[in-house]
N, C-alpha and C positions, 0 to 999 in steps of 0.2 A: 504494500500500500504506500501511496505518496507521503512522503514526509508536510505537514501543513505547520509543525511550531517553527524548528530554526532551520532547516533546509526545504523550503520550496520546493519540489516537480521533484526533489531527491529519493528513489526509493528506500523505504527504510523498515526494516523486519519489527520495528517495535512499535509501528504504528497500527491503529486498531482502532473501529469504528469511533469508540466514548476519548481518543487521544492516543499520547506517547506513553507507550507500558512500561518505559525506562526508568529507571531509578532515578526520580526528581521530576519527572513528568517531561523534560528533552535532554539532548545531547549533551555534553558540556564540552565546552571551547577548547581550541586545541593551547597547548602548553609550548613554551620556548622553547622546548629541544625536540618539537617537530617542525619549525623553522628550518624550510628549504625540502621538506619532504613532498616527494608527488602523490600525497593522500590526502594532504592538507587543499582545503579550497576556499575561496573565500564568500561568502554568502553576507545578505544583507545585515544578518543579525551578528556575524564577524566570522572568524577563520575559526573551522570544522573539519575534523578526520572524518574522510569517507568510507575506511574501513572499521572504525571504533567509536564506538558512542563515547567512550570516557581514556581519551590518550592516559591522563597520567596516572589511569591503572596499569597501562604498559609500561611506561617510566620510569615505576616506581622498584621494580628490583633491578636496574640497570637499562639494559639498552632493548627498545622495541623491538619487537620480532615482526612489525610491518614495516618497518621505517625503510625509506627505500634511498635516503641520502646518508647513510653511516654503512661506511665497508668494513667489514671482518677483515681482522689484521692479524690472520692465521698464518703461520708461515710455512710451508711444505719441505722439510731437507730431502733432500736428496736421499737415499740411501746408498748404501757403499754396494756396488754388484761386483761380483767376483769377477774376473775375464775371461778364465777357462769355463765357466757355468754359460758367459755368456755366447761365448765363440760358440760352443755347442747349440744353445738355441738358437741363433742364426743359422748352424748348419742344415736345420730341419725345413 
């Protein structure tokens, strides 16, 4: 159903005939450290996650799992491959 409190034409799974079945009755604003994310959007009543009614539940133990402007700074080594192991797999 359309979003009709803070996002306009928005669909939104918590909306229901008598209103927002959200916790507080709409969305809540998005929070400084989804600045510059592509889920944030800006609507009349102000800047909204499109993916999450309430960002700084995501926030709050670290870093969002929707957030699409913060990269994992995982780093991959290498591991050490032996040469004789690998001459042989090449030779198949």
């Amino acid at each position: 159903m359309d979003c009709t409190t803070v996002k306009p034409g928005m669909e939104c799974v918590f909306m229901t005939k008598k209103g927002c079945a959200f916790n507080g009755g709409s969305c809540h604003p998005a929070v400084e450290a989804c600045e510059g994310c592509g889920r944030a959007s800006q609507y009349p009543s102000g800047w909204y996650c499109t993916a999450c009614p309430d960002p700084s539940s995501k926030w709050k133990n670290g870093r969002c799992n929707l957030a699409t402007h913060v990269k994992d700074n995982t780093k991959t080594e290498k591991s050490k491959i032996n040469p004789l192991k690998a001459s042989k797999r090449n030779a198949r």
